[in-house]
N, C-alpha and C positions, 0 to 999 in steps of 0.2 A: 451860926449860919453866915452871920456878916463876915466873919473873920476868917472862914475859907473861902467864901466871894472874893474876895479881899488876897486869898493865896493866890486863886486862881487871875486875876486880875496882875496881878504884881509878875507872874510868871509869864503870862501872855506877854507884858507888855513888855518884858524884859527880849525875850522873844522877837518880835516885832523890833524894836529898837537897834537891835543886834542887826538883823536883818536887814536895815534901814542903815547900815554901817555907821552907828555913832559908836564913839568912844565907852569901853567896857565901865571906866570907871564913870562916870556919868549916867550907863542906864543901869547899873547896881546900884548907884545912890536911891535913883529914883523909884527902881523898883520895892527898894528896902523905904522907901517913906510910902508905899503901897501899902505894905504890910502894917506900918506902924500905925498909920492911919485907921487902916480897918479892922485891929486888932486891939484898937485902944489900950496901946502900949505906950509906954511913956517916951517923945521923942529923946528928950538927952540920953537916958539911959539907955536904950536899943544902940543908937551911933554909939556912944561911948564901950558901953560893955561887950555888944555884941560884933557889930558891926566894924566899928573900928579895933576890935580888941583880932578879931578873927582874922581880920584884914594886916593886921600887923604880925600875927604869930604867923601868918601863912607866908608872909613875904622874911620874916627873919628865920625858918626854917629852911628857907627855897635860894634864901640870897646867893652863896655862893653857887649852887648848880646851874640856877637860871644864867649867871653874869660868865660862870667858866666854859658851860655848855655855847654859847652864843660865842665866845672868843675862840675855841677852839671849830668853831664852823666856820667864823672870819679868816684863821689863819690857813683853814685847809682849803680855805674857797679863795681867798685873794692872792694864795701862792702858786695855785691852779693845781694844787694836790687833788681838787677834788672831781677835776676836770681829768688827770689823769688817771684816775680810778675810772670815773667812766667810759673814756676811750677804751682803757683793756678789757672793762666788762662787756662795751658791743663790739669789740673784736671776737670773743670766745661765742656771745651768743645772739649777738646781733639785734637790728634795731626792734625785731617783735618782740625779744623777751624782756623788755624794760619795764614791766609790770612786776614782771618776778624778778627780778635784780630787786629791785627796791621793798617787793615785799620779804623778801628771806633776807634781806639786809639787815629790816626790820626785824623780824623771828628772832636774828641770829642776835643781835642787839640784846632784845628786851629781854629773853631766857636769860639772856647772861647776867642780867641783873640792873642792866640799866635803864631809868625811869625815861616814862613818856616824854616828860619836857626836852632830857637831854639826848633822845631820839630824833625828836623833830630840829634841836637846832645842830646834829649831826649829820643827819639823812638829807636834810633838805638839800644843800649846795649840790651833792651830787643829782639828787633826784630833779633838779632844776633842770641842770645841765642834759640830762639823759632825754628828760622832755622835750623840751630846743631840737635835740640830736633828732630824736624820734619824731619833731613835729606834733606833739600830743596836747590835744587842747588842758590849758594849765586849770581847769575847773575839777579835773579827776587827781590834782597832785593831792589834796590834804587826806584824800580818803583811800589813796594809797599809800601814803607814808603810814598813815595810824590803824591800817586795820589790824594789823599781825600786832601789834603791843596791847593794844586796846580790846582784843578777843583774844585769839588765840593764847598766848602769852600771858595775859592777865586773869583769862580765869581756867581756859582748858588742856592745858598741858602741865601733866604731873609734874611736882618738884617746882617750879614756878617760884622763884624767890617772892614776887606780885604780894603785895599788902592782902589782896582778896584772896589770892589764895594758902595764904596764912589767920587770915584770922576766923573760920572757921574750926581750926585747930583748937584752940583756946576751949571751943563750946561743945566741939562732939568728941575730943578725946582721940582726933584724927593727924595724921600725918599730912607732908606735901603731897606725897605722892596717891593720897586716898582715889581711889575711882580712877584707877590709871587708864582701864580697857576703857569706859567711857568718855574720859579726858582724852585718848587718844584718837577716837572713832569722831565724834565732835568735831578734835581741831581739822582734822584730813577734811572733812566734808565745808567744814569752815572757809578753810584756806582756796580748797581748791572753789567752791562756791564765787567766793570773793575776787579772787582772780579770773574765771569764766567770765564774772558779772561786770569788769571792769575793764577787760579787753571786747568786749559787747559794745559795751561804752563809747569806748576807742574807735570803732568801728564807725557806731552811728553818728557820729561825731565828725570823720571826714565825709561817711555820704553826705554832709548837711555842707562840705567845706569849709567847717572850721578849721583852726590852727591854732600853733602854739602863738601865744604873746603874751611876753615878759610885762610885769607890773612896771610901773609907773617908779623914773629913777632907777629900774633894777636894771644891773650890770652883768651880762652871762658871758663869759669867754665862748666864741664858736671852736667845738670839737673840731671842727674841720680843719682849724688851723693850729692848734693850741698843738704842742708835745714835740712837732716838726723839727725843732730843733734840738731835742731831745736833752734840753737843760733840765727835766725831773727824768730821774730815770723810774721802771715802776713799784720796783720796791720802794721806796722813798716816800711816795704818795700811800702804798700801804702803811708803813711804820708807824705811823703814828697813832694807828687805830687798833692797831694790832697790839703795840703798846700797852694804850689805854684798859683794853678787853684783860691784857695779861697781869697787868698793875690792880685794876680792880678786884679779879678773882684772889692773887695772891695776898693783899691788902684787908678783903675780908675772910680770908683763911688764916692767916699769918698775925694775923695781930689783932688787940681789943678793939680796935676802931670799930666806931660804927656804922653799919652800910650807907650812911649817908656822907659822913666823912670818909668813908675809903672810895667810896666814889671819887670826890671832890680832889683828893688828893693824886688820884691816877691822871685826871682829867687835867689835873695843874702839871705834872712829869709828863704826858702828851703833847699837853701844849706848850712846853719848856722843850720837849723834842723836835716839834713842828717848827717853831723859832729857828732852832737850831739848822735842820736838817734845810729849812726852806730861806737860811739868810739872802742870800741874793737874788732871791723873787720878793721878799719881801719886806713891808715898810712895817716892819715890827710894832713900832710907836700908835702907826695908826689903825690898823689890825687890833690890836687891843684895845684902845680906845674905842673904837667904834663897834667892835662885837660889845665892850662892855655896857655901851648905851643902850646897842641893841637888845642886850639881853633883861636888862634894867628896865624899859621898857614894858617888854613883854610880862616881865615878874609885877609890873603895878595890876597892869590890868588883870591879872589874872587874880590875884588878891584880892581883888576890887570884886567880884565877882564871888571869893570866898567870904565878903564880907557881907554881902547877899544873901548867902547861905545860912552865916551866922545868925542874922538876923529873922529868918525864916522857921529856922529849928528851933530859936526861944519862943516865938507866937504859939498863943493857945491855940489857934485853929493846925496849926503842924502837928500839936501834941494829942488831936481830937482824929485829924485824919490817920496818924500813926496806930491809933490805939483801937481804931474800928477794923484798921489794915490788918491788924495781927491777929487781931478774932474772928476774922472770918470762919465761916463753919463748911469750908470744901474741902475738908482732907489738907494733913501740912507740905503736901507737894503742891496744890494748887494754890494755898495761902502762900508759900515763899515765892511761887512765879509772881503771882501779882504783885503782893505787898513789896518785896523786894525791887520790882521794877518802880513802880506807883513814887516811892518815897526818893526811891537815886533819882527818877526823872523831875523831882521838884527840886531838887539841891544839883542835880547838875554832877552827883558824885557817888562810883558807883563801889567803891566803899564807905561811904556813909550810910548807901540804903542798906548796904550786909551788914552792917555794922549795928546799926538800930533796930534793924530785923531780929541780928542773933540774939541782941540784948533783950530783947522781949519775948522771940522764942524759941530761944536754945534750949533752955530745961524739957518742953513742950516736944522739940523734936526727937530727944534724945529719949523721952518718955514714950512714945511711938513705936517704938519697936524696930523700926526699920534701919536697917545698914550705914549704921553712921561714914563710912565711905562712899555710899552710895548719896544721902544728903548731902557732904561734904560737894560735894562735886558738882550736882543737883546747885544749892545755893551759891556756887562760885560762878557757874556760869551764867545763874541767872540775870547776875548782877553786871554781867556784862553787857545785857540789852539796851534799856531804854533811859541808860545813864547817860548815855551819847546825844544828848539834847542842845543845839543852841550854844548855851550857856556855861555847857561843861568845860572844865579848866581846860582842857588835853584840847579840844577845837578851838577854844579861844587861842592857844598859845599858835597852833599849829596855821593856823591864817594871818595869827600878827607876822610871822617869820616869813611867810609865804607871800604875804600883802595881798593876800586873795578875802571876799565877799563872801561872808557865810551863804546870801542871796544865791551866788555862781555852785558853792562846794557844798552847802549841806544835804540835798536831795541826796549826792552818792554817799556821803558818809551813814546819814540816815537808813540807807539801805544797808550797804554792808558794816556799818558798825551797831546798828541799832536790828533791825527788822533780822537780819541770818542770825546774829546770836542768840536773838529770842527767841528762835526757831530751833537751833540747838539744842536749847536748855528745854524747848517741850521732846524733842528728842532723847534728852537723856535720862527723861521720866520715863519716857516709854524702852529705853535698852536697857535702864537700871532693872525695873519692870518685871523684865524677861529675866533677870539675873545674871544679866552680862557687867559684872562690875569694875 
């Protein structure tokens, strides 16, 4: 009992601290000698094995994406490519639709394979600039960059390259594309929910008088004047993302690489194009230097954080909460809503909770009788809920690039990344249900 006191406490405070804008690597420490303390775990061995071990495989798994992802946002943000994109997108649809520019940017992104982090250090320069343009108070940016990768994309739309929704494959004997009709129905209600809920937002937001204003140090070309001289022309500003999108697909069709290195390696041809294309707007040298810090950066803290996690998952009170989760006696649709959410919302990661889930009750589901497409789909989405915590990597990353206050941005992420998908995933209990699969 002390030692899920002791979860609970360590979460909170991690929580609260976050909040409080201190430094990621600093309330991970703290909150992981929460745990150790009240778990009567051994302190060396928790830092050493768990903590700093998790902390180091996460950051030497992520090194390259994080450091190329942030240099290729530097080169298309300080060459003003990224400023030209958004000029041509509010010419065609003008300054309301800036919600949906950036979420179908999104969409169109993450299907295609590219992960969250290197989402947010791509979207963001644009999405900055569109802000500015629009005047939209910058407290609704993080939770519009990340809802389409973070729901839709990561658990409800068939085919989904998405970790989650692959590794329920492995357990029901299912495909990407399982539970398409309900993948499909899901994201539409998602998306457009999301979007409704964030032009709402927008709204309430000028009745109150707010406005847009840039963080501290941060530098935004004004649309107003940027492109005038028509030294980017606008295919030029597109190439290089178009690129990236074409290099990656073909990279991981075309050859043994692994999606993590065909990424890596699109994104390095991108940003070898960008250089190119953008030489005389830009100061190459420091362009790269300085996305590189940037990105560098953001990849400790976020580590910092998985090293939290680490240490969270070795405590016996994890392995006490885990094991009471999975036995619950409500039917295995109402066991995966919960326990699935329950376990991503303590780790902050919402393929750890499917993942620990399926490993305890794959066999269990598949023993049930029920449409293994229909769970597939069912457990994918659920784990898109209430992963969106604080602490979770994807919002941590997404406010270090933004220099925004979890304090200012997490109310809306909370809603639309956490509360609609949960709502979803009770949804696709009740359409699978019906037999609409």
């Amino acid at each position: 009992m002390i030692g899920i006191l002791g979860l609970i406490l360590a979460v909170a405070a991690v929580i609260f601290l976050i909040w409080k804008n201190w430094h990621m690597a600093v309330v991970s420490l703290l909150g992981a000698l929460v745990v150790i303390v009240f778990n009567g775990m051994d302190p060396s061995a928790a830092i050493t094995d768990h903590f700093m071990a998790d902390m180091s495989s996460f950051a030497g798994n992520w090194f390259l994406l994080f450091m190329l992802g942030s240099i290729f946002g530097k080169v298309m943000g300080d060459s003003g490519a990224s400023t030209g994109i958004a000029n041509s997108l509010l010419k065609i649809l003008g300054d309301r639709y800036v919600v949906l520019v950036i979420m179908i940017t999104g969409l169109v992104l993450s299907y295609g394979g590219i992960g969250t982090f290197i989402i947010a250090f791509s979207i963001y320069p644009i999405a900055v600039a569109l802000f500015q343009k629009a005047d939209i108070p910058k407290k609704l940016i993080v939770a519009t960059i990340m809802v389409c990768p973070v729901t839709v994309c990561m658990a409800m739309l068939p085919g989904s390259p998405s970790t989650q929704n692959l590794l329920p494959t492995t357990f029901l004997g299912t495909t990407a594309y399982a539970g398409a009709k309900i993948g499909i129905i899901c994201s539409v209600i998602m998306f457009v929910s999301a979007y409704l809920y964030l032009n709402w937002q927008i709204r309430k937001a000028r009745a109150r008088g707010e406005h847009f204003v840039p963080s501290e140090g941060e530098k935004i070309i004004d649309l107003e004047q940027s492109g005038k001289d028509g030294t980017l022309q606008v295919w030029k500003c597109y190439l290089p993302i178009i690129l990236l999108l074409a290099m990656m697909f073909i990279l991981q069709k075309a050859t043994s690489l692994s999606s993590t290195y065909a990424v890596a390696c699109a994104m390095t041809i991108a940003i070898l194009a960008g250089c190119f294309l953008f030489r005389k707007e830009l100061n190459v040298q420091a362009a790269i230097c300085d996305g590189a810090a940037g990105g560098l950066g953001a990849l400790i803290s976020t580590s910092a954080i998985m090293g939290f996690g680490g240490v969270v998952s070795a405590s016996a009170a994890y392995a006490t909460v885990t094991n009471a989760l999975v036995n619950l006696n409500i039917g295995p649709l109402g066991t995966a809503l919960i326990s699935i959410n329950v376990i991503a919302a303590i780790t902050g990661s919402s393929a750890g909770g499917l993942n620990i889930f399926l490993n305890s009750m794959g066999d269990y589901l598949v023993s049930t009788g029920l449409n293994p497409a229909f769970l597939h789909r069912v457990v994918c989405i659920a784990s898109s809920g209430f992963d969106a915590m604080p602490h979770a990597s994807g919002m941590v990353v997404c406010n270090q690039i933004a220099k925004t206050s979890q304090k200012d941005t997490y109310v809306h992420v909370f809603i639309t990344c956490a509360i609609m998908p949960f709502c979803c995933a009770i949804l696709a209990c009740i359409i699978g249900t019906l037999g609409i699969i």
